[in-house]
PyMOL Python script that loads the backbone (N, CA, C, O; Angstrom):
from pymol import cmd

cmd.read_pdbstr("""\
ATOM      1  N   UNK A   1     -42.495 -10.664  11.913  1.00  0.00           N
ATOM      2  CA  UNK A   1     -41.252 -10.277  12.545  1.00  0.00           C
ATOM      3  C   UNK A   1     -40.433  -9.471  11.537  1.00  0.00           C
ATOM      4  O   UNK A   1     -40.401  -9.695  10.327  1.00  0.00           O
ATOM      5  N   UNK A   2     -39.850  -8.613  12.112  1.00  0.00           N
ATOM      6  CA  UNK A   2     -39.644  -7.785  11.138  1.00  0.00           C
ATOM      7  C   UNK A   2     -37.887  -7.796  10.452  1.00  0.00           C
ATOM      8  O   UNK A   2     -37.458  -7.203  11.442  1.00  0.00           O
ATOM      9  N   UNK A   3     -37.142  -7.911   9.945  1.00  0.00           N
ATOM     10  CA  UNK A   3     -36.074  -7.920   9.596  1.00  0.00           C
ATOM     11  C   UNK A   3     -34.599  -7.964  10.756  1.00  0.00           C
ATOM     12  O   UNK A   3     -33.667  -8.767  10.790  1.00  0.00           O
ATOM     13  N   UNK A   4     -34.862  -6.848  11.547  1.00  0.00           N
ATOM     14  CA  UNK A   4     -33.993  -6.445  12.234  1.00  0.00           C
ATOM     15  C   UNK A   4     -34.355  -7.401  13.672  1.00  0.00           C
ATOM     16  O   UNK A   4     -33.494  -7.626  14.522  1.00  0.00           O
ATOM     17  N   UNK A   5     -35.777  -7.910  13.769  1.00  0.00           N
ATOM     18  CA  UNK A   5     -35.960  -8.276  14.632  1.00  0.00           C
ATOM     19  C   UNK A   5     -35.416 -10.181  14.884  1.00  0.00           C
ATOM     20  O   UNK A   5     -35.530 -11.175  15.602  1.00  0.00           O
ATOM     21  N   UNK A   6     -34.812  -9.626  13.687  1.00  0.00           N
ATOM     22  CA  UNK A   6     -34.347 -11.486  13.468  1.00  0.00           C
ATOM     23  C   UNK A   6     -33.083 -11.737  13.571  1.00  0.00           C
ATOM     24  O   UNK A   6     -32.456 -12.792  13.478  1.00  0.00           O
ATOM     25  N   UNK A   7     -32.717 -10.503  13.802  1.00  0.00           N
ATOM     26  CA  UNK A   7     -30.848 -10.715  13.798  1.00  0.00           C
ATOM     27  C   UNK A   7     -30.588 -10.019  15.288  1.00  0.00           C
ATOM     28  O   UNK A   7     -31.270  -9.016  15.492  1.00  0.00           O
ATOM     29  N   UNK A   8     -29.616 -10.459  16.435  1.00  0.00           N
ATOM     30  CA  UNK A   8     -29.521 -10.364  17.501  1.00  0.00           C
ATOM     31  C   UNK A   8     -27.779 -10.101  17.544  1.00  0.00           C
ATOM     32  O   UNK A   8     -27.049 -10.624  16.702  1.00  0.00           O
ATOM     33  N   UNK A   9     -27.264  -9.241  18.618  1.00  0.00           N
ATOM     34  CA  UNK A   9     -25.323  -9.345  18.486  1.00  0.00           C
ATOM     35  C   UNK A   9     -25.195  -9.603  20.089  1.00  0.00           C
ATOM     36  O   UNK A   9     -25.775  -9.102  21.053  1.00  0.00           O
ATOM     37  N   UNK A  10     -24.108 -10.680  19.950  1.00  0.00           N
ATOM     38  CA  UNK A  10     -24.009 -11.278  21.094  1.00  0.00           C
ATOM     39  C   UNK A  10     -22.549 -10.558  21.453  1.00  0.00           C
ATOM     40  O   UNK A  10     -21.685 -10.940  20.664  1.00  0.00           O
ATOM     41  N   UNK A  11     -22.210  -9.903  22.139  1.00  0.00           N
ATOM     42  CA  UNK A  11     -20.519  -9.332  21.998  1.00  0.00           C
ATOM     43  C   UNK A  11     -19.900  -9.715  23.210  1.00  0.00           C
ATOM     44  O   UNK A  11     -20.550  -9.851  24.246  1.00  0.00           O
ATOM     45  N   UNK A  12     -18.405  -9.938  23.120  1.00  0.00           N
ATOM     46  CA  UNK A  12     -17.615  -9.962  24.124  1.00  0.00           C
ATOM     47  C   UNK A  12     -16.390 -10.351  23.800  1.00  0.00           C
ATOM     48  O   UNK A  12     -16.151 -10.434  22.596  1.00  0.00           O
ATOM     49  N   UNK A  13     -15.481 -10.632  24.617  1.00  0.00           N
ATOM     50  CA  UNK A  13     -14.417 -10.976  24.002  1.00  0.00           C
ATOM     51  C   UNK A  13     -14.051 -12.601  23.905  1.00  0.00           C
ATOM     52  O   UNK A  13     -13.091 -12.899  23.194  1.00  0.00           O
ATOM     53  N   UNK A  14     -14.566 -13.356  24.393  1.00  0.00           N
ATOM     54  CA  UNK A  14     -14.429 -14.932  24.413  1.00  0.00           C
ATOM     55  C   UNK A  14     -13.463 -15.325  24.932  1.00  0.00           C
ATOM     56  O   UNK A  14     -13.322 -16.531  24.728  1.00  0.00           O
ATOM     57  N   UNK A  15     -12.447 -14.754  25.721  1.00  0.00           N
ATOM     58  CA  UNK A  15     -11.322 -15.258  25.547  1.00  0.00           C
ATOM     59  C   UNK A  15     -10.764 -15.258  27.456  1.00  0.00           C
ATOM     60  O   UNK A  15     -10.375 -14.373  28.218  1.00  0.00           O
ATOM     61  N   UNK A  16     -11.039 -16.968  27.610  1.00  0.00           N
ATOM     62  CA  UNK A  16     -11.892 -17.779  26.659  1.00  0.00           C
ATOM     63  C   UNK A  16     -13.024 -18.033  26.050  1.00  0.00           C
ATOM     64  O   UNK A  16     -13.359 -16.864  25.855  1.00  0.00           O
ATOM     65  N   UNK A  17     -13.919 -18.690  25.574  1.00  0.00           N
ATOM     66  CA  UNK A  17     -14.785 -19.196  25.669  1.00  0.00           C
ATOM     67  C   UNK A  17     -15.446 -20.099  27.273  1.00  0.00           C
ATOM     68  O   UNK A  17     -14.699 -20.882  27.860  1.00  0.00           O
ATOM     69  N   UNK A  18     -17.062 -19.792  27.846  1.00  0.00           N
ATOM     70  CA  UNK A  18     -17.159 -20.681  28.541  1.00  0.00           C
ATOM     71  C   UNK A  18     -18.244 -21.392  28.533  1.00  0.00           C
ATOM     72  O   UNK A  18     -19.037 -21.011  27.673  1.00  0.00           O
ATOM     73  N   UNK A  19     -18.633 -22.381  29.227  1.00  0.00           N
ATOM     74  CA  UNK A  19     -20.029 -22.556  29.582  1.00  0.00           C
ATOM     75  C   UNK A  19     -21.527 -21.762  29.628  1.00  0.00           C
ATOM     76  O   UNK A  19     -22.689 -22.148  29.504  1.00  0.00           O
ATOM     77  N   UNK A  20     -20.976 -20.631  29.838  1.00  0.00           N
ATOM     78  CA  UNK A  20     -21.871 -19.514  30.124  1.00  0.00           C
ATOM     79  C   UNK A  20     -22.329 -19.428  28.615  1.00  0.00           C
ATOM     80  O   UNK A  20     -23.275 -19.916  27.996  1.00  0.00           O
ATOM     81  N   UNK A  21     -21.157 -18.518  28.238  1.00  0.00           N
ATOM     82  CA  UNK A  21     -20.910 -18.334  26.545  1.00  0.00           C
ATOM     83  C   UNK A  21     -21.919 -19.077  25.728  1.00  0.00           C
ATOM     84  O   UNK A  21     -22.846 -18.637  25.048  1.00  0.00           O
ATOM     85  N   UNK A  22     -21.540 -20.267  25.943  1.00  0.00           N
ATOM     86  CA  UNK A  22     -22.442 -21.363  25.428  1.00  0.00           C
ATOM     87  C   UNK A  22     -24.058 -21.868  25.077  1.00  0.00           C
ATOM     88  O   UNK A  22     -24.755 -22.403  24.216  1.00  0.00           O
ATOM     89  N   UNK A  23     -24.078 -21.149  26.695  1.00  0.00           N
ATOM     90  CA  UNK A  23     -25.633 -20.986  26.943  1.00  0.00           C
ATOM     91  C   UNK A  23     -26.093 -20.205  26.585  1.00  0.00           C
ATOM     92  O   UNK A  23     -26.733 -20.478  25.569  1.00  0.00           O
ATOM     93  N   UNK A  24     -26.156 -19.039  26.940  1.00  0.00           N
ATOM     94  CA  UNK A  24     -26.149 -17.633  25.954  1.00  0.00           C
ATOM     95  C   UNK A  24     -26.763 -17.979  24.657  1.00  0.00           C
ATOM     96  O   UNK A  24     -27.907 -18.165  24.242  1.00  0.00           O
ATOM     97  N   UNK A  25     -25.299 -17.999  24.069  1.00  0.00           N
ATOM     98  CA  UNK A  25     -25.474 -18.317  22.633  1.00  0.00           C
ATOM     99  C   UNK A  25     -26.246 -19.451  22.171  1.00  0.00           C
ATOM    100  O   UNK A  25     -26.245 -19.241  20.959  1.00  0.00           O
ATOM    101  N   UNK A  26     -26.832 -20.400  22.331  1.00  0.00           N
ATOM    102  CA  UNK A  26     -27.817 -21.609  22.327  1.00  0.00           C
ATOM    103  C   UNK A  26     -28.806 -20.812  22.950  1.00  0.00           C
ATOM    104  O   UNK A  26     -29.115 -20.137  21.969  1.00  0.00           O
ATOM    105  N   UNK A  27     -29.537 -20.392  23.872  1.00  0.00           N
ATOM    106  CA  UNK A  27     -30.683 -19.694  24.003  1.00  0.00           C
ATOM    107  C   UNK A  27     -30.965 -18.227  22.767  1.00  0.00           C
ATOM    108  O   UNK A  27     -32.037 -17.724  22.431  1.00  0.00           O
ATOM    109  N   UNK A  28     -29.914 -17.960  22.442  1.00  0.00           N
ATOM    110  CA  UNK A  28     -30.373 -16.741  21.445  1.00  0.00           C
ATOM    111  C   UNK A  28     -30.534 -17.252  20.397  1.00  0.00           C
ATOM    112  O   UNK A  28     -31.413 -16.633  19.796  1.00  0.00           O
ATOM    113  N   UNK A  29     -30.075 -18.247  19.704  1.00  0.00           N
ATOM    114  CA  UNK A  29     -30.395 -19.069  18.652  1.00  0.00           C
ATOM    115  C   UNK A  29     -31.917 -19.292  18.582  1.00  0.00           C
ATOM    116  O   UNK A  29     -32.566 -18.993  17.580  1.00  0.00           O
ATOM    117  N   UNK A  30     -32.586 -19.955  19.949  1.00  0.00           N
ATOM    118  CA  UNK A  30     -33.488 -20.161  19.752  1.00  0.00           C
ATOM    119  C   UNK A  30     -34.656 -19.332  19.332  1.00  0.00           C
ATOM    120  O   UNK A  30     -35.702 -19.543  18.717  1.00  0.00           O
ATOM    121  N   UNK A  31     -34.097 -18.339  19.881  1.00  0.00           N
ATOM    122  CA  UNK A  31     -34.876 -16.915  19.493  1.00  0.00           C
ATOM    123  C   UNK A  31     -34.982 -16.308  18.559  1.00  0.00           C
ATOM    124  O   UNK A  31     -36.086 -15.910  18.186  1.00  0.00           O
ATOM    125  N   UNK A  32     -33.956 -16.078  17.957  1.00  0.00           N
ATOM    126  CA  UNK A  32     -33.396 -15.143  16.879  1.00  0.00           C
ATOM    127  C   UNK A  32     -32.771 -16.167  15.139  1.00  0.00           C
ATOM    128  O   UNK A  32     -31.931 -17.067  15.120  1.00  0.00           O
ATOM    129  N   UNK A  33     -33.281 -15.790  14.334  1.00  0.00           N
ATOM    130  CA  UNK A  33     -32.612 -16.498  12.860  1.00  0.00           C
ATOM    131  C   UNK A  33     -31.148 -16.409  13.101  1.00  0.00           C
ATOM    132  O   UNK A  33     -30.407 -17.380  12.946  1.00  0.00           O
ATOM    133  N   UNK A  34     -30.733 -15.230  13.485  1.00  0.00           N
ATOM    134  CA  UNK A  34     -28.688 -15.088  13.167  1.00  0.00           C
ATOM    135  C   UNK A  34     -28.574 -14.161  14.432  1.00  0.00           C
ATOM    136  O   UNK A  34     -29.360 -13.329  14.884  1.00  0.00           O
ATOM    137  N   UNK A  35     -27.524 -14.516  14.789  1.00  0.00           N
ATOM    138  CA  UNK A  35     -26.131 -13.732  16.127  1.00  0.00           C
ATOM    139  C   UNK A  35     -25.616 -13.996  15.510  1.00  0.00           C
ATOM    140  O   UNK A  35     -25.351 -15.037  14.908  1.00  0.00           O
ATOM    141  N   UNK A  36     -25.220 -12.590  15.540  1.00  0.00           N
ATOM    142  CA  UNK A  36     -23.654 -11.794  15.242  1.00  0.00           C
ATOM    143  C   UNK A  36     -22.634 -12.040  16.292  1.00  0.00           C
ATOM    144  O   UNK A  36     -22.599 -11.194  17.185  1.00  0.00           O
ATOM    145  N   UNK A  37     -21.908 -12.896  16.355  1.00  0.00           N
ATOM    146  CA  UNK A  37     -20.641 -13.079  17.915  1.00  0.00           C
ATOM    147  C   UNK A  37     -19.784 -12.000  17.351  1.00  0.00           C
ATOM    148  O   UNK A  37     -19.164 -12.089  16.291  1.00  0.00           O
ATOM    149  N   UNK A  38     -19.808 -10.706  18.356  1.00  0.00           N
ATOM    150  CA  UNK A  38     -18.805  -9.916  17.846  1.00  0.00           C
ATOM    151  C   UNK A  38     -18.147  -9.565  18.957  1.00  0.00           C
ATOM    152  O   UNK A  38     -18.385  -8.906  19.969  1.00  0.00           O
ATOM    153  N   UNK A  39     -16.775 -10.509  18.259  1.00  0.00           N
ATOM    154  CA  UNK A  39     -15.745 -10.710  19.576  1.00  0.00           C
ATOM    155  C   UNK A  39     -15.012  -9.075  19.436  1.00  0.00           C
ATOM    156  O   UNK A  39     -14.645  -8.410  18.468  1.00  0.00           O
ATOM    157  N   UNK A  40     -15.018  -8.917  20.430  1.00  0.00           N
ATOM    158  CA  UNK A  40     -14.509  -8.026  20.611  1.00  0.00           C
ATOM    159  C   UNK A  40     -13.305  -7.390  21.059  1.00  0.00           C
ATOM    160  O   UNK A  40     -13.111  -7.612  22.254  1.00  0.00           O
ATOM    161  N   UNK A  41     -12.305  -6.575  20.439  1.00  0.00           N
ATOM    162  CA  UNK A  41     -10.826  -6.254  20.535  1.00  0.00           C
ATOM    163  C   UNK A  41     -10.607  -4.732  21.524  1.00  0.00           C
ATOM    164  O   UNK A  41     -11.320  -3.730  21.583  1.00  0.00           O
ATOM    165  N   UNK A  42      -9.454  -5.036  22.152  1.00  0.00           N
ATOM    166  CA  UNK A  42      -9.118  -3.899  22.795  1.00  0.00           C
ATOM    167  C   UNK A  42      -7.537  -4.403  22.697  1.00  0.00           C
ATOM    168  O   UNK A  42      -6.986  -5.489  22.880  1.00  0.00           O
ATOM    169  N   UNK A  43      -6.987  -2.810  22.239  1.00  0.00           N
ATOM    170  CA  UNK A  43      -5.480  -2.802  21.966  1.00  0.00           C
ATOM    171  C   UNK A  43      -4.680  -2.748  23.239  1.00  0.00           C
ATOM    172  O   UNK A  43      -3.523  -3.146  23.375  1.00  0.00           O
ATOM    173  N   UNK A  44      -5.560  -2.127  24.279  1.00  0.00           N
ATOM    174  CA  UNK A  44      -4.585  -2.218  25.718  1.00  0.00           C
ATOM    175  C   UNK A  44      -4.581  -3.225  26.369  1.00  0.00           C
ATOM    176  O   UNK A  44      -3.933  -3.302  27.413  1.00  0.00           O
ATOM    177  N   UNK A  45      -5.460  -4.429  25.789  1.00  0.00           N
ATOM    178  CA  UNK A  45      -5.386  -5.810  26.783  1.00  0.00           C
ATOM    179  C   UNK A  45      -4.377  -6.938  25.797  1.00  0.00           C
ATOM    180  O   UNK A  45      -4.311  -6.656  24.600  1.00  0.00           O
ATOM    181  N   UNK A  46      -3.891  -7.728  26.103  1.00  0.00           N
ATOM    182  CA  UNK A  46      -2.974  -9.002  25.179  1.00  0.00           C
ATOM    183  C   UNK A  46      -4.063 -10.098  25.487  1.00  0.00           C
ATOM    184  O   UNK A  46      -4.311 -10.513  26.619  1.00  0.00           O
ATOM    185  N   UNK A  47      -4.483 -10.380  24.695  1.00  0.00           N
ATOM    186  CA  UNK A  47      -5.737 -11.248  24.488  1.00  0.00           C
ATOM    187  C   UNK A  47      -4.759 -12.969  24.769  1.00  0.00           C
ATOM    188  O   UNK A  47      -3.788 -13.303  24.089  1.00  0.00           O
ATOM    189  N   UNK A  48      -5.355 -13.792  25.902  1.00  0.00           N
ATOM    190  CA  UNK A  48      -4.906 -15.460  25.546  1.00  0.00           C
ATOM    191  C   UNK A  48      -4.828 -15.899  24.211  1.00  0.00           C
ATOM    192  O   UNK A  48      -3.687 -16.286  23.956  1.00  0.00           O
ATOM    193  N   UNK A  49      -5.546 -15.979  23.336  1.00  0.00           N
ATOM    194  CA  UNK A  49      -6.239 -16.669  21.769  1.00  0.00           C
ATOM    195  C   UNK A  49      -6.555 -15.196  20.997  1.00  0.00           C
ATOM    196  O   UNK A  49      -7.104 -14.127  21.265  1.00  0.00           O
ATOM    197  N   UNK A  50      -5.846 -15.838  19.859  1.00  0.00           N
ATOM    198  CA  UNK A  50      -6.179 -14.777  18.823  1.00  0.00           C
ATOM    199  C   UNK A  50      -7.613 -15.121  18.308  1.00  0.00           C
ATOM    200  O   UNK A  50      -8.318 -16.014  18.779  1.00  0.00           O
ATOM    201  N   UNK A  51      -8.018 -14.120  17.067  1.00  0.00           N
ATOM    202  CA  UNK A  51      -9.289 -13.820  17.096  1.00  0.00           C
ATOM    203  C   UNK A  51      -9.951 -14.778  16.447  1.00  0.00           C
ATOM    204  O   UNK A  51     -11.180 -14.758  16.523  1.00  0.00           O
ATOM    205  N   UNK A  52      -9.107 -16.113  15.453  1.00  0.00           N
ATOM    206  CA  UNK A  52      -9.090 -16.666  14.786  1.00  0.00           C
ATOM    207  C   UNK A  52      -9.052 -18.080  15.463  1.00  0.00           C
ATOM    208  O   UNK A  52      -9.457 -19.098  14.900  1.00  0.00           O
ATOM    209  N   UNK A  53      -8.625 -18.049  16.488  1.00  0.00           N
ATOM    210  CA  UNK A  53      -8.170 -19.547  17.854  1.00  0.00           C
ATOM    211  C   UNK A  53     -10.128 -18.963  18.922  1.00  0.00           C
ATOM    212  O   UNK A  53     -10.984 -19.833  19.086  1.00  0.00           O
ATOM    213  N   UNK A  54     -10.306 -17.860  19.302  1.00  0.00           N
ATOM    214  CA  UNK A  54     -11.481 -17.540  19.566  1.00  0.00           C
ATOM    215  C   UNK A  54     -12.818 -18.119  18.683  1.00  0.00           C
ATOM    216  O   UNK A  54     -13.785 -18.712  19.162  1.00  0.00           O
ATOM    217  N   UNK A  55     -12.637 -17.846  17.555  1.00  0.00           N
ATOM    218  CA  UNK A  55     -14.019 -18.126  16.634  1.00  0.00           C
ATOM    219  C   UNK A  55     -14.161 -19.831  16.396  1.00  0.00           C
ATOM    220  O   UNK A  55     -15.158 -20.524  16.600  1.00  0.00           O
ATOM    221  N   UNK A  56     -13.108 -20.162  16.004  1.00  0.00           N
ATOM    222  CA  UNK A  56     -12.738 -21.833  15.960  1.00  0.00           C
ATOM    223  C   UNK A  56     -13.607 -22.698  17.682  1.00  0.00           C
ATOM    224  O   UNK A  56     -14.376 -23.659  17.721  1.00  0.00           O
ATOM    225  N   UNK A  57     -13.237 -22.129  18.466  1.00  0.00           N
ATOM    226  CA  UNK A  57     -13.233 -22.240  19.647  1.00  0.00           C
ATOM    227  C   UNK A  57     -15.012 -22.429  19.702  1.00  0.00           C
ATOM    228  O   UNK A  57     -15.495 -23.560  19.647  1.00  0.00           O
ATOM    229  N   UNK A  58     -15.805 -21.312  19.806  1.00  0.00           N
ATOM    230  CA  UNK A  58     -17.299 -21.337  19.628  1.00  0.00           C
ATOM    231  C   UNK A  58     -17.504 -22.166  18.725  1.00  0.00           C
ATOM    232  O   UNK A  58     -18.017 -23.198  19.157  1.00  0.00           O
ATOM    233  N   UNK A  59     -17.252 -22.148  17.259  1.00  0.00           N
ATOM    234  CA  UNK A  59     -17.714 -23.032  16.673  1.00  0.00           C
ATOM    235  C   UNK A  59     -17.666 -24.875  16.783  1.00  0.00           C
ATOM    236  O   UNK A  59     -18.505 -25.675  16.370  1.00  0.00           O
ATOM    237  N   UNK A  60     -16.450 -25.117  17.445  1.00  0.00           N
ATOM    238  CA  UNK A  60     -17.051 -26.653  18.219  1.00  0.00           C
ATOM    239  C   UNK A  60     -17.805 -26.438  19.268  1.00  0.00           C
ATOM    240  O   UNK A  60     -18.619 -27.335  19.487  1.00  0.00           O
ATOM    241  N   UNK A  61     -17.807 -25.420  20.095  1.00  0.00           N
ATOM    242  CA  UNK A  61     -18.966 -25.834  21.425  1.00  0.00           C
ATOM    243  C   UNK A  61     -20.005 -25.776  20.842  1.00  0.00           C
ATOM    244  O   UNK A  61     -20.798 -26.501  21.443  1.00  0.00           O
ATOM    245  N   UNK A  62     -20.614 -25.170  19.723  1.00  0.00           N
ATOM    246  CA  UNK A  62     -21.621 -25.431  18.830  1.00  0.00           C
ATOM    247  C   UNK A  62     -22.655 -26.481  18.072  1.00  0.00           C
ATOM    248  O   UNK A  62     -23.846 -26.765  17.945  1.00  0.00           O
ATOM    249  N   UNK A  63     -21.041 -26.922  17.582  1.00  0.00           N
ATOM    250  CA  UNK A  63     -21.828 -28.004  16.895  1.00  0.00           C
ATOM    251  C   UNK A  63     -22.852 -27.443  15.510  1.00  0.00           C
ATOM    252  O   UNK A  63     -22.843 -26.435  14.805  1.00  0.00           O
ATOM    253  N   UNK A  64     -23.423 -28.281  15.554  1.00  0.00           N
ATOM    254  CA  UNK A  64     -25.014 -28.000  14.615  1.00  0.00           C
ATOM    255  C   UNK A  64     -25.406 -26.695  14.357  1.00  0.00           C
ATOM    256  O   UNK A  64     -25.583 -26.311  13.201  1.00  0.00           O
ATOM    257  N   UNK A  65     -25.560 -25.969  15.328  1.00  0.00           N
ATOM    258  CA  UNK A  65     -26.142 -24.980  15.728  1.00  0.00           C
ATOM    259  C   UNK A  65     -25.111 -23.498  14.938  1.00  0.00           C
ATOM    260  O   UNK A  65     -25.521 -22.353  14.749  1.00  0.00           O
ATOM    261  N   UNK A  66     -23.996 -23.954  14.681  1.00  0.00           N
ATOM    262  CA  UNK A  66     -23.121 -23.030  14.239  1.00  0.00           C
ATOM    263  C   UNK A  66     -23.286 -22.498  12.878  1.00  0.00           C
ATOM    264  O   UNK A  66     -22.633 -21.493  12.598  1.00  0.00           O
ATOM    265  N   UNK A  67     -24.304 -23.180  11.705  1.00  0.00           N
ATOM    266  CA  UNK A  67     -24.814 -22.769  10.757  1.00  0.00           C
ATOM    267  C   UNK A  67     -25.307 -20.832  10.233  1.00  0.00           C
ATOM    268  O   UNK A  67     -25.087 -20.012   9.342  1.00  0.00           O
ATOM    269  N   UNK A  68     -26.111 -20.995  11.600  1.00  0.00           N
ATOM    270  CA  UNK A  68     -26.374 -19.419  12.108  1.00  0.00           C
ATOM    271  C   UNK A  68     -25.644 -18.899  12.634  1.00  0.00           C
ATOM    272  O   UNK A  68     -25.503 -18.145  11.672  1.00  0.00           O
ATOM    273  N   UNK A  69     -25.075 -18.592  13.203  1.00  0.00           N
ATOM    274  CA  UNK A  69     -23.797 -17.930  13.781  1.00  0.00           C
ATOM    275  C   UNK A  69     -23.190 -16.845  12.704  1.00  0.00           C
ATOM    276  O   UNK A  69     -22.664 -17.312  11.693  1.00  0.00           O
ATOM    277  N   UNK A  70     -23.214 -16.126  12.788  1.00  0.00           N
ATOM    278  CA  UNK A  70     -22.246 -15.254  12.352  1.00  0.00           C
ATOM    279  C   UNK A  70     -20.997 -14.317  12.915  1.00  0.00           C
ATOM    280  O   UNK A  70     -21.454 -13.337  13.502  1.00  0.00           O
ATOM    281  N   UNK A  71     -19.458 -14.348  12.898  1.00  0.00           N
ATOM    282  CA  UNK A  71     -18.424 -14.015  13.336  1.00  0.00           C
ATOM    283  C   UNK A  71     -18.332 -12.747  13.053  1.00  0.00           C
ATOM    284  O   UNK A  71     -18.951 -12.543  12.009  1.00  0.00           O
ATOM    285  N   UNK A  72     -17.661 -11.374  13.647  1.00  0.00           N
ATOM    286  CA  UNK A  72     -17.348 -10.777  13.354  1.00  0.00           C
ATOM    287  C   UNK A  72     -16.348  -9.790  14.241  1.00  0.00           C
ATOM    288  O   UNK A  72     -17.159  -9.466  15.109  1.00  0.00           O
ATOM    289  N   UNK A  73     -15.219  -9.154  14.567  1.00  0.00           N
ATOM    290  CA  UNK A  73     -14.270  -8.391  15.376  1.00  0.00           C
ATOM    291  C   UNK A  73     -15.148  -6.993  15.443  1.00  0.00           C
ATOM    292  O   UNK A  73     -15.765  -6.534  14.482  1.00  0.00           O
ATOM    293  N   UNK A  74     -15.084  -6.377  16.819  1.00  0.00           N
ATOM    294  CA  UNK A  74     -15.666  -4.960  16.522  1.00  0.00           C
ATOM    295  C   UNK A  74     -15.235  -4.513  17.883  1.00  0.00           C
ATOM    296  O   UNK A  74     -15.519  -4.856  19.030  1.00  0.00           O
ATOM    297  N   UNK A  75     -14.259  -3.411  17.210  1.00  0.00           N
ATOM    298  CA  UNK A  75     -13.332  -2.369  17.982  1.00  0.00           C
ATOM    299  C   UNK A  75     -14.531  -1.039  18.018  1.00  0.00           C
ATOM    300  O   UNK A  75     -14.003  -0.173  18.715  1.00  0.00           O
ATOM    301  N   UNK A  76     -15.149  -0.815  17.809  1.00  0.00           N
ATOM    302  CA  UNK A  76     -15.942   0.465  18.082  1.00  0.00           C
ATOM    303  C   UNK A  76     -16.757   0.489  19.181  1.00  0.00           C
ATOM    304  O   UNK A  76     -16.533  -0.354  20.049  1.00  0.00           O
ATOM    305  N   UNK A  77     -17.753   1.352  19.354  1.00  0.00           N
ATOM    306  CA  UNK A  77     -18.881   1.300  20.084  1.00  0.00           C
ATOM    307  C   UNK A  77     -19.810   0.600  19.919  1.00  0.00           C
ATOM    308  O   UNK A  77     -20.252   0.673  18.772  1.00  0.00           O
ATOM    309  N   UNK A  78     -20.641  -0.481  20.968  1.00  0.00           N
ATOM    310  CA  UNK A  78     -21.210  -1.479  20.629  1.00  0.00           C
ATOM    311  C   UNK A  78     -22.836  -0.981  19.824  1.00  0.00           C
ATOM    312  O   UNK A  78     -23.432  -1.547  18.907  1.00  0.00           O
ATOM    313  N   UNK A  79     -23.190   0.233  20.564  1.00  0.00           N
ATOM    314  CA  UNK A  79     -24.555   0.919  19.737  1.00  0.00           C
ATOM    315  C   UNK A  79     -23.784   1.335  18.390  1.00  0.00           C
ATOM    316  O   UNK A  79     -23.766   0.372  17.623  1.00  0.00           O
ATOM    317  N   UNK A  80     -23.316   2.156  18.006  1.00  0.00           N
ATOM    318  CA  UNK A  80     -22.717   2.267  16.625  1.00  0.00           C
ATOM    319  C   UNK A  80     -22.914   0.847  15.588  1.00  0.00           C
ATOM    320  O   UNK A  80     -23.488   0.720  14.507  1.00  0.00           O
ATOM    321  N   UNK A  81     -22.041  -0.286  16.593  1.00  0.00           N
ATOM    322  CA  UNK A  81     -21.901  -1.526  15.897  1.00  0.00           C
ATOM    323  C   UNK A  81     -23.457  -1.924  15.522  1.00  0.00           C
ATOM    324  O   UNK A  81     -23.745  -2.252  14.371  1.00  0.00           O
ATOM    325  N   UNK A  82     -24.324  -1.879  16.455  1.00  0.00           N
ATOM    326  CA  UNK A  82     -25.421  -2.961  16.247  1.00  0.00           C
ATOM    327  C   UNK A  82     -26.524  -1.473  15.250  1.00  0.00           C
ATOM    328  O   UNK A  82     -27.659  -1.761  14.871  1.00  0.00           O
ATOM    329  N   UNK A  83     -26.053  -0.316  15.039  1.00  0.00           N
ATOM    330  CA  UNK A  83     -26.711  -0.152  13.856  1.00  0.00           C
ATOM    331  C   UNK A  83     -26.323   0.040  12.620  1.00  0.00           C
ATOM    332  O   UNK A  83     -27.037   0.397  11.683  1.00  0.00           O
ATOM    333  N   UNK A  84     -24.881  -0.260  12.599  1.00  0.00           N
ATOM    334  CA  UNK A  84     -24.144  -0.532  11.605  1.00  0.00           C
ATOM    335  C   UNK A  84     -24.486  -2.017  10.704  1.00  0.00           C
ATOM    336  O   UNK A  84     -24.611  -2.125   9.484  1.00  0.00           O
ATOM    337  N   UNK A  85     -24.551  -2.716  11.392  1.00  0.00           N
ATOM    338  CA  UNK A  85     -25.642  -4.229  11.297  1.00  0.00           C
ATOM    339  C   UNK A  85     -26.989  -4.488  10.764  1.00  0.00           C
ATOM    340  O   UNK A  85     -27.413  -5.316   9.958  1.00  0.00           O
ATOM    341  N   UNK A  86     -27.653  -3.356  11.581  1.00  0.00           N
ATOM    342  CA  UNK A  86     -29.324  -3.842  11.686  1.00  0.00           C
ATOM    343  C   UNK A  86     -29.529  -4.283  12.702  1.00  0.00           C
ATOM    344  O   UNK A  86     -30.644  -4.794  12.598  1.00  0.00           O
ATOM    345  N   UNK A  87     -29.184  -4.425  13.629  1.00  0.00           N
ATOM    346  CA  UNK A  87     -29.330  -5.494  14.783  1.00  0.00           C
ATOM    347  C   UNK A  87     -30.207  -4.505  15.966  1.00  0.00           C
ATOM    348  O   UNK A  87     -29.683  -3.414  16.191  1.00  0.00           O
ATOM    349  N   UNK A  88     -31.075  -4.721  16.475  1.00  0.00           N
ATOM    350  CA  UNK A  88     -32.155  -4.687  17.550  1.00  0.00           C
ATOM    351  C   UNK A  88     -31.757  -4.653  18.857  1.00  0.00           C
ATOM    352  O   UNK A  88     -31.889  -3.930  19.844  1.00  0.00           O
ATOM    353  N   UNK A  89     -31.015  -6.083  18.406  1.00  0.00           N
ATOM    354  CA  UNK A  89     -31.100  -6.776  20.018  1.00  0.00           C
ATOM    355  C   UNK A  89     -29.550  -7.128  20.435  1.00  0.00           C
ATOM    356  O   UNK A  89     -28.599  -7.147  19.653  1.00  0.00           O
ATOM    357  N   UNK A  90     -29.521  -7.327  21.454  1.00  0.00           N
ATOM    358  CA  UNK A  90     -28.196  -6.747  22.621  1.00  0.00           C
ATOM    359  C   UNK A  90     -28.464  -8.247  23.284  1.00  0.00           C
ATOM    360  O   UNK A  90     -27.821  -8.610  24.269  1.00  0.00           O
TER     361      UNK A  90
END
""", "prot")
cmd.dss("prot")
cmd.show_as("cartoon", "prot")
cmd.util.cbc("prot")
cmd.orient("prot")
């Protein structure tokens, strides 16, 4: 497996967080060494939870599993983002 093929970006904005979210993210785990959660910002929306009340948030529905996880904000284009990364997979 090749490098890039081990790292996966899960994006959206979380906010909130749901069930769905959850699943998602627990099935890509299983797949993938590291997701990138790259919550994602837009200046024309007023977000419920800041980006910092968002990441906290995943990381208890987690649990265990949050080891791998990796956080990150990304205001750009999501192809830009995921080869700015290394990331493959969507």
């Amino acid at each position: 497996m090749s490098e890039s093929s081990k790292l996966a970006v899960y994006p959206g904005t979380f906010d909130p967080i749901t069930s769905g979210h959850v699943d998602i993210l627990e099935r890509s785990l299983a797949l993938f060494e590291k997701v990138i959660v790259a919550i994602s910002t837009n200046p024309n929306k007023q977000p419920l939870f800041t980006l910092e009340e968002r990441q906290q948030f995943i990381l208890d529905a987690l649990g265990s599993n949050s080891e791998r996880v990796i956080f990150d904000a990304n205001d750009q284009l999501l192809v830009d983002y995921c080869r700015r990364v290394g990331a493959t997979t969507i």
